[in-house]
N, C-alpha and C positions, 0 to 999 in steps of 0.2 A: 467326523460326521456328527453331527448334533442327533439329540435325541430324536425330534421330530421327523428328521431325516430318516433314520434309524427305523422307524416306525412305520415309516410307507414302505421301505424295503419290504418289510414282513408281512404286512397286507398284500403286496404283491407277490408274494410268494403262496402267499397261504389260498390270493386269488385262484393260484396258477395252476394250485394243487386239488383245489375244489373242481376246475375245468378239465383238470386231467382226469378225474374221478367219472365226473360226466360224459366224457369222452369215449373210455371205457363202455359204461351202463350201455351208451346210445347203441356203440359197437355189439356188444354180446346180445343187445334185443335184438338190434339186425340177422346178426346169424341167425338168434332162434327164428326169428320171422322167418329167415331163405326152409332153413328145415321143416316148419311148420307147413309153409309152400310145399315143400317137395313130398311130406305125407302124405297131403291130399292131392296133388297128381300121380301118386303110387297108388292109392286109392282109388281116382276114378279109372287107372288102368287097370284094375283089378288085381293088384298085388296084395300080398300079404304083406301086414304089418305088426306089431307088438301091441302088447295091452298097454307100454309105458307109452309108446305111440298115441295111440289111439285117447289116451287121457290126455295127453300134453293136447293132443286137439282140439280135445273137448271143451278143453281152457282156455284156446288160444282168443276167446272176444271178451276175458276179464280183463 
């Protein structure tokens, strides 16, 4: 394999590993998004919730 060759291998990989990174972030903000949903419909049913709750809320349009 020539150098050059050699070279786009590892841009592709290093691609592949920044996308999997991204992949991730997207995933975990999903969750938090579904939970952040589900406070505020615990909410408008009149449940109780936590104070860590109720900040994670407060946050949730940053």
């Amino acid at each position: 394999m020539t150098q050059e060759r050699k070279g786009s291998v590892v841009v592709q990989g290093t691609l592949r590993d920044i996308l999997t990174v991204i992949e991730k972030k997207i995933r975990n903000l999903e969750k938090r998004k579904t939970r952040l949903e589900q406070v505020e419909k615990d909410l408008e049913m009149g449940k109780e919730v936590g104070e860590n709750q109720r900040a994670a809320l407060s946050k949730k349009d940053q």
